[in-house]
PASE-741410 format. One record per residue: residue in three letters; y, x, z of N, C-alpha, C, O in turn. Coordinates in Angstrom, 3 decimals, always signed. Each point is the difference from the previous one (the first is absolute). Layout:
BEGIN
+------+----------+----------+----------+----------+----------+----------+----------+----------+----------+----------+----------+----------+
: resn :      n_Y :      n_X :      n_Z :     ca_Y :     ca_X :     ca_Z :      c_Y :      c_X :      c_Z :      o_Y :      o_X :      o_Z :
+------+----------+----------+----------+----------+----------+----------+----------+----------+----------+----------+----------+----------+
:  ALA :        Y :        X :        Z :        Y :        X :        Z :        Y :        X :        Z :        Y :        X :        Z :
...
+------+----------+----------+----------+----------+----------+----------+----------+----------+----------+----------+----------+----------+
This chain:
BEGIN
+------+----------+----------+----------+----------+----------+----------+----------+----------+----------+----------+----------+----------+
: resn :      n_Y :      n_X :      n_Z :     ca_Y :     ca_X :     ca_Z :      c_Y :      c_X :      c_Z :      o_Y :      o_X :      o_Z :
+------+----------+----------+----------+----------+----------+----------+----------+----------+----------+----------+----------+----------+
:  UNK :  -44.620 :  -16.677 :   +4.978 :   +1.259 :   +0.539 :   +0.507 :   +0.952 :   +0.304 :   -1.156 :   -0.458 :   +0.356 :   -1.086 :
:  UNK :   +1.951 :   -0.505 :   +1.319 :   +0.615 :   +0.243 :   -1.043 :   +0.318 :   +1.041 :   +0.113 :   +0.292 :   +0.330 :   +1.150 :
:  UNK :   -0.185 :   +0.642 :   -2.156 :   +0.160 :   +1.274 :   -0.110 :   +1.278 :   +0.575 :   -0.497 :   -0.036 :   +1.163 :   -0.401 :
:  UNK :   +1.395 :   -1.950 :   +0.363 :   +1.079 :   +0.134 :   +0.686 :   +0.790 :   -0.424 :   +1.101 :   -0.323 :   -1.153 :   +0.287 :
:  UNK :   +1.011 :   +1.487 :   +0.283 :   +0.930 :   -0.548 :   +0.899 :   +0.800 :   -1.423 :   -0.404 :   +0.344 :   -0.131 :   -1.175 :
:  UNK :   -0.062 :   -0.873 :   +2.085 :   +0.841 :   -0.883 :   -0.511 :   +1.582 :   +0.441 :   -0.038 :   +0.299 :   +0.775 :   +0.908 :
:  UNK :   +0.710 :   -1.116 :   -1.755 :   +1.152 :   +0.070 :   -0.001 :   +0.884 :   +0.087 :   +1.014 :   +1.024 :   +0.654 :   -0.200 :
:  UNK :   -1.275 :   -1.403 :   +1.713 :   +1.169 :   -1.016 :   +0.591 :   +0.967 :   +1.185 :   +0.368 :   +1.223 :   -0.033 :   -0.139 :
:  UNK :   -2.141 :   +1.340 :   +0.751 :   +1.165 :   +0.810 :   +0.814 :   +1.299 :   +0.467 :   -1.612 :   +1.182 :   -0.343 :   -0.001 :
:  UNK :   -1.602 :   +0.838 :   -0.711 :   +0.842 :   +0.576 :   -1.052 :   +0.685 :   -1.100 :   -0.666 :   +1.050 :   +0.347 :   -0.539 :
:  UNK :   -1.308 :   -1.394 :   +0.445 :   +0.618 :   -1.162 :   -0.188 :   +1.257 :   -0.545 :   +0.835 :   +1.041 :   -0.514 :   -0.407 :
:  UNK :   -1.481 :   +0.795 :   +1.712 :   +1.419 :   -0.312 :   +1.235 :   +1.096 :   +0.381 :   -0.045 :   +0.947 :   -0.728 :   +0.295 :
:  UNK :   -0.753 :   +2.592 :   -0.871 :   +0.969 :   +0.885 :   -0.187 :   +1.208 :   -1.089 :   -0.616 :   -0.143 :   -0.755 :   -0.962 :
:  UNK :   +1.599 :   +0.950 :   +1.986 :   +0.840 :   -0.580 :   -0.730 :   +1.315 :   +1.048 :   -0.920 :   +0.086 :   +1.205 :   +0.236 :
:  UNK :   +0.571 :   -1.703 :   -0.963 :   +0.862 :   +1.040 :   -0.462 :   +1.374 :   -0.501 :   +0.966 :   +0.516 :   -1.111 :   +0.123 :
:  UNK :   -0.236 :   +2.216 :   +0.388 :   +0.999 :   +0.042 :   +1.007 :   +1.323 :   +0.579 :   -0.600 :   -0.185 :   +0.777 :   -0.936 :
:  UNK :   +1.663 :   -1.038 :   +1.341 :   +0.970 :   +0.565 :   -0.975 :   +0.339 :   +1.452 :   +0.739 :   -0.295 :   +0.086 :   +1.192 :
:  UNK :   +0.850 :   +0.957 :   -1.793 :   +0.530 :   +0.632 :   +0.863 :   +0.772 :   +0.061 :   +0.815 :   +0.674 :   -1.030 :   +0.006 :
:  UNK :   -0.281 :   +1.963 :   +0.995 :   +1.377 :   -0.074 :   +1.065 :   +0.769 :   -0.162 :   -0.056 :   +0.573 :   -0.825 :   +0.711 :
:  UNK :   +0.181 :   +1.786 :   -1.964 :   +1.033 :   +0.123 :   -0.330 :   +0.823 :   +1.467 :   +0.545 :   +1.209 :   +0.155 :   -0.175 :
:  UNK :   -1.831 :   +0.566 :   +0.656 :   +0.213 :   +1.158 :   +0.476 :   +0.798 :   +0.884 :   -1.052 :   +0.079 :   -0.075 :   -1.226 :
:  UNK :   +0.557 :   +1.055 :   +2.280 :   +1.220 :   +1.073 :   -1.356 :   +1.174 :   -0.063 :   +0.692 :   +0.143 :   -0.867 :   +0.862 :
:  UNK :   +0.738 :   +1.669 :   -1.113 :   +1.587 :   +0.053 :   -0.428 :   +0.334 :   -1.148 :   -0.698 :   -0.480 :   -0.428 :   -1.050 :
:  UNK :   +1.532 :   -0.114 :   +1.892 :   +0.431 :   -1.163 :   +0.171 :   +1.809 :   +0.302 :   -0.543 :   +0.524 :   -0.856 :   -0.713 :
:  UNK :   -0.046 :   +1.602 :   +0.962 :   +0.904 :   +0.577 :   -0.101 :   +0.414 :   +1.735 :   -0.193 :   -0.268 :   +0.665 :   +1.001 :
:  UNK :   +0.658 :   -0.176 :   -1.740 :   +0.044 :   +1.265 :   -0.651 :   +1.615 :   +1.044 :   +0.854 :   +1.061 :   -0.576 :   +0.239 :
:  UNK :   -1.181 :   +1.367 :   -0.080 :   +0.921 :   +1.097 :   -0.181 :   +1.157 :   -0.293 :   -0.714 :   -0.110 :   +0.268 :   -1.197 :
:  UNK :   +1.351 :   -0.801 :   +1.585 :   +1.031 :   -0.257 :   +0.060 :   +0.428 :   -1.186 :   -0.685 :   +0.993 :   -0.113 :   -0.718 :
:  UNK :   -1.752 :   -0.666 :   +0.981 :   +0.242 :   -1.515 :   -0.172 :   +0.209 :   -0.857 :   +1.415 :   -0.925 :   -0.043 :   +0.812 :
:  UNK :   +2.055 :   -0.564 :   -0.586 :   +0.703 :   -0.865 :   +0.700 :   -1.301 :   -0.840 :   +0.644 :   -0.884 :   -0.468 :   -0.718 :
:  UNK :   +0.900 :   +0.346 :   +2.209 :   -0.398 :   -0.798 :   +0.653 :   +0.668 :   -0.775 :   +0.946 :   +1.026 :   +0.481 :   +0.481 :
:  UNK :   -1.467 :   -1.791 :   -0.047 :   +0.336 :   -0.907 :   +1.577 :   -0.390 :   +0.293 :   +0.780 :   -0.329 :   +1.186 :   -0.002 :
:  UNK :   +0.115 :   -1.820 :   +0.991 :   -0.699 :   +0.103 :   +1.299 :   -0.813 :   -1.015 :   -0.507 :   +0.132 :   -0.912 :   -0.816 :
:  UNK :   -1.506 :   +1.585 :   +1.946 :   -1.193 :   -0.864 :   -0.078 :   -0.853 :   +0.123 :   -1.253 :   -1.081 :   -0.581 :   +0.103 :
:  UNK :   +1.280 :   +1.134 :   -1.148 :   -0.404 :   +0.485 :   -1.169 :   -0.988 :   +0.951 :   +0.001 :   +0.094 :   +1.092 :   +0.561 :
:  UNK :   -1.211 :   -1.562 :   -1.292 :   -1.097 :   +0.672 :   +0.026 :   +0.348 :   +0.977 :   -0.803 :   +0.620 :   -0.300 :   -1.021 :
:  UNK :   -1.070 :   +2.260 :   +1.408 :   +0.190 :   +1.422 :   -0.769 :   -1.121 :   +0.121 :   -0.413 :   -0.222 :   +0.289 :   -1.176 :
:  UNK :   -0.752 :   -0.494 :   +2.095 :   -1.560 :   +0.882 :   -0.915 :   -1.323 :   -1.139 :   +1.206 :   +0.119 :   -0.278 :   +1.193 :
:  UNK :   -1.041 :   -0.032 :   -2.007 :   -1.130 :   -0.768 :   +0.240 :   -1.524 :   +0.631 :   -0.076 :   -0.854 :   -0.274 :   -0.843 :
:  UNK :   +0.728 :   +1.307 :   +2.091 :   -1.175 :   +0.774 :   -0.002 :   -1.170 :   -0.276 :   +0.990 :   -0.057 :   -0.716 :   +1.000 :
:  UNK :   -0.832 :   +1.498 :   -1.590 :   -1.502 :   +0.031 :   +1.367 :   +0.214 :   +1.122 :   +0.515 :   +0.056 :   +1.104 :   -0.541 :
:  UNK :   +0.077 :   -1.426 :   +1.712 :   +0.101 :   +1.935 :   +0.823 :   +1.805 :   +0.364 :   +0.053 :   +0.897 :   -0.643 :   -0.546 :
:  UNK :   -0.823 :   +1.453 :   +1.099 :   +1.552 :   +0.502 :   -0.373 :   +0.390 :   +1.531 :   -0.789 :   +0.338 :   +1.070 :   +0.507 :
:  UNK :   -0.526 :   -1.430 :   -1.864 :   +0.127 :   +0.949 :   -1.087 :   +1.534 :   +0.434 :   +0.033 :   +0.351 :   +1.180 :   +0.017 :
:  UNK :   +0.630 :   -2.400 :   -0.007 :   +1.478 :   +0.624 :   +0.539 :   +0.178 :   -0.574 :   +0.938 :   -0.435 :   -1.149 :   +0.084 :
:  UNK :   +1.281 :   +1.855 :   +1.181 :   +0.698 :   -0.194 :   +0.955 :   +1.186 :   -0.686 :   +0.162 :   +0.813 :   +0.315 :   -0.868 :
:  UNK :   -0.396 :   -1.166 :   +1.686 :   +1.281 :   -0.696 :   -0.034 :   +1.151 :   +1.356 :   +0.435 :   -0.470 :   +0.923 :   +0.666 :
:  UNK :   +1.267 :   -0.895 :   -0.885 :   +1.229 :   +0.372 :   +0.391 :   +1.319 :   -0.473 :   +0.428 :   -0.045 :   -1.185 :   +0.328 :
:  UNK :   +1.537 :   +1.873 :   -0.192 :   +1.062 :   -0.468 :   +0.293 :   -0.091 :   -1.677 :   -0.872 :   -0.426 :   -0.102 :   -1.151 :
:  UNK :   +0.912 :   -1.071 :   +1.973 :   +0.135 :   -0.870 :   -0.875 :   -1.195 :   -1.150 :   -0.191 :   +0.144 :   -1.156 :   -0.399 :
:  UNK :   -1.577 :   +1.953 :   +0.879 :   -1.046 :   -0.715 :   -0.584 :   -0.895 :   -0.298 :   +1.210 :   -0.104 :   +0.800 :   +0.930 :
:  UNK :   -0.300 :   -1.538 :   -0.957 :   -1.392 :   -0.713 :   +0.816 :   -1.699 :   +0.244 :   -0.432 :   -0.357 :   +0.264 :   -1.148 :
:  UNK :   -0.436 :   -0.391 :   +2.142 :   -1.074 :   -0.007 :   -0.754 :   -0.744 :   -1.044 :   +0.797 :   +0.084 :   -0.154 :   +1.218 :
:  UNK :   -0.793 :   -0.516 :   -2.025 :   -0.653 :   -1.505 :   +0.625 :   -1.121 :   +0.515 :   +0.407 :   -0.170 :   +1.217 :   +0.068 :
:  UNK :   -1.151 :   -2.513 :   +0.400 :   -1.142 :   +0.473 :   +0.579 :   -0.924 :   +0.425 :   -0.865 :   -0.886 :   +0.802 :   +0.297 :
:  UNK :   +1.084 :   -1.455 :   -1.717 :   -1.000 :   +0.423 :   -1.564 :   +0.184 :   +0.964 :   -0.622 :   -0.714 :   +0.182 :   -0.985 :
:  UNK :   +1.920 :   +0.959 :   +1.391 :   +0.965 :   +1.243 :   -0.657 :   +0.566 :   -0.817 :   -0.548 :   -0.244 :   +0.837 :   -0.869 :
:  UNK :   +0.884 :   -1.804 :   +0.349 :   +0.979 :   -0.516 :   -0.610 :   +1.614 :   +0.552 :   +0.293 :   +0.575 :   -0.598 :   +0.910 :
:  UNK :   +0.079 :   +1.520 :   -1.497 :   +1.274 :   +0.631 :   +0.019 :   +0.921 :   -1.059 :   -0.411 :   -0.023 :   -0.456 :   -1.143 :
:  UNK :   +1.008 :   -0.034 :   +2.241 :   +1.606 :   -0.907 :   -0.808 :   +0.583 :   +0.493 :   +0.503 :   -0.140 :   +0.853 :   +0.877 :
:  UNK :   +1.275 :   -1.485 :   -1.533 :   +1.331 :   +0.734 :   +0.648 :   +0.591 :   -0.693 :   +1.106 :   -0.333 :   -1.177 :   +0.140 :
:  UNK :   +1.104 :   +1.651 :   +0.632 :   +0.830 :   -0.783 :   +1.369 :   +1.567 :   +0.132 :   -0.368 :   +0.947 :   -0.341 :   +0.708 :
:  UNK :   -0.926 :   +0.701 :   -1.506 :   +1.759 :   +0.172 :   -0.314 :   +0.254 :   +0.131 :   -1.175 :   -0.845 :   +0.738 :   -0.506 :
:  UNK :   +1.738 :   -1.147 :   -0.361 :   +0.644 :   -0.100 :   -1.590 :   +0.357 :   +1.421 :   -0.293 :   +0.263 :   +0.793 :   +0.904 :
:  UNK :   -0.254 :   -0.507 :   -2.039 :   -0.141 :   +1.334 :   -0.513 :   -0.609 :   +0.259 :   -1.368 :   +0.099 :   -0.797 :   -0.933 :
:  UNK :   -0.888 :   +2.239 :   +0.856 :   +0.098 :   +0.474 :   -1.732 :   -1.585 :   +1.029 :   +1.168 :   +0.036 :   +0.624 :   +1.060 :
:  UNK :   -1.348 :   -1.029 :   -2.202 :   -1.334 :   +0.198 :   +0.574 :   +0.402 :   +1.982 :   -0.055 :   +1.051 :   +0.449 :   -0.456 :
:  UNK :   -2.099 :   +0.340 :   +0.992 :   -0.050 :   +1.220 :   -0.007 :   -0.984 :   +0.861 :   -0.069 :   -0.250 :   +0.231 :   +1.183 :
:  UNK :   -0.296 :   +0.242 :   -1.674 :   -1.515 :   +0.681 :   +0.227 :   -0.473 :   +1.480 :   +0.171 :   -0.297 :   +0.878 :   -0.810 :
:  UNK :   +0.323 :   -0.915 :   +1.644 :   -0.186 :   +1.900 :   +0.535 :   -1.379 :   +0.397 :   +0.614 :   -0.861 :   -0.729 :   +0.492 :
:  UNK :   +0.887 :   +2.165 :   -0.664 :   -1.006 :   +0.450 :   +0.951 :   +0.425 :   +0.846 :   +1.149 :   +1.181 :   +0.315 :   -0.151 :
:  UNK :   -1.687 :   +0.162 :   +1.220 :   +0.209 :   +0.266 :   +1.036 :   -1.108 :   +0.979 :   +1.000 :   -0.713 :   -0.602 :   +0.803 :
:  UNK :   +0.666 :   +1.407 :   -0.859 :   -1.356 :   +0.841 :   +1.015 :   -1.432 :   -0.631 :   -1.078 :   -1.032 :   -0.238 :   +0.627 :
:  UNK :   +1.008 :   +0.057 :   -1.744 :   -0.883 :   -0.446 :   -0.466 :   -0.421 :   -1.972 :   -0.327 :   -0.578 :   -0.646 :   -0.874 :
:  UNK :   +1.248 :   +0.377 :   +2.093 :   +0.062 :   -1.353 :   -0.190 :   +0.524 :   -0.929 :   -1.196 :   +1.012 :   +0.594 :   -0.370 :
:  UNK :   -1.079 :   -1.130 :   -0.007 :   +1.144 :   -1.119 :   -1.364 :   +0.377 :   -0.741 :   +1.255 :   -0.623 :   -0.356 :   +1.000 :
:  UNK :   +2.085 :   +0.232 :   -1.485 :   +0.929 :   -1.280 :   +1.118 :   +0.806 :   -0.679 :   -1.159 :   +0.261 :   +0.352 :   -1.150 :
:  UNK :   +0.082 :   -1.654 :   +2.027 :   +0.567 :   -1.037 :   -0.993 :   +1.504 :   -0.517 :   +1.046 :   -0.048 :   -0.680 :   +1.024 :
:  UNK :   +0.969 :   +1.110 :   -1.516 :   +1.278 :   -0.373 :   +0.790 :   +0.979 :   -0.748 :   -0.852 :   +0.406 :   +0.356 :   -1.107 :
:  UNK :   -0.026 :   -1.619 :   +1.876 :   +1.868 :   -0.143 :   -0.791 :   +0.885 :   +0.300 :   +0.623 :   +0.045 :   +0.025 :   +1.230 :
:  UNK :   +0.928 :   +0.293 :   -2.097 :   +1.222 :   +0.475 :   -0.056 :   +1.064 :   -0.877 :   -0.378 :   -0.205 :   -0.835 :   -0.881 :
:  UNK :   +1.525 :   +0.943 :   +1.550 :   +0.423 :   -0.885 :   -0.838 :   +0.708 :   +0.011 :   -1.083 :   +0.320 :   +1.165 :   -0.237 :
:  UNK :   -0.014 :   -1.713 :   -0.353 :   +0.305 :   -0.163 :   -1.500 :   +1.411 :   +0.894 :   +0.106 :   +0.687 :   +0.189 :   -1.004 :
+------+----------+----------+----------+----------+----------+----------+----------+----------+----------+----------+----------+----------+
């Protein structure tokens, strides 16, 4: 009997790239519409006036404007304004 294991499972592991997750756009920098604000797991900030939130938490904007970042009853919210 061989008295190690063969390789194959630890061998399979592939290197995968990351997401790309983060702030996408900052606190008073100019946005479009349709523009991705913040790229999260879970909903760490909230959309606000201005903003959408997709089915992945993905925050964009729906209207042209200047990004915003507040808190609220404890919450973080992400609103535009317009310029």
């Amino acid at each position: 009997m061989a008295h190690t294991k063969s390789q194959g499972k630890t061998n399979q592991k592939s290197n995968r790239p990351g997401q790309r997750r983060g702030v996408k756009k900052y606190g008073g920098q100019k946005i479009d519409v349709g523009q991705i604000i913040i790229r999260q797991v879970g909903s760490k900030f909230h959309g606000a006036i201005g903003t959408k939130t997709g089915k992945d938490f993905t925050v964009y904007a729906i209207r042209p404007g200047v990004v915003k970042f507040f808190k609220k009853l404890g919450k973080n919210l992400v609103s535009v304004v317009k310029a």
